[in-house]
Phi, psi and omega in degrees: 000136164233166213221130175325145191309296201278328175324265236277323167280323180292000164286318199252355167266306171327297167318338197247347173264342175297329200064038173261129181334155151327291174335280218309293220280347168315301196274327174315296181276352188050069161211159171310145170287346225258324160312296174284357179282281204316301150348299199287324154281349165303299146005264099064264194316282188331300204289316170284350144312291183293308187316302180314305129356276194300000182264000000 
């Protein structure tokens, strides 16, 4: 299933202001874990990508 730009950033700010695991935020949001792993290294890539860049 895919799920919208902003669904997947407010999943992942959630997770990151709660401080809750994959699971944790997985079971929250009702989606695979395997789904937020992935987000989250998409996530990830970019900011390092855009940092790398900006250099």
């Amino acid at each position: 299933m895919s799920y919208t730009i902003d669904f997947r950033r407010k999943v992942i700010s959630v997770r990151k202001a709660e401080g809750l695991t994959i699971r944790e935020t997985a079971k929250q949001f009702r989606i695979g874990k395997a789904c937020l792993n992935d987000q989250s290294q998409k996530i990830q890539r970019h900011v390092r990508g855009s940092s790398i860049k900006m250099l």
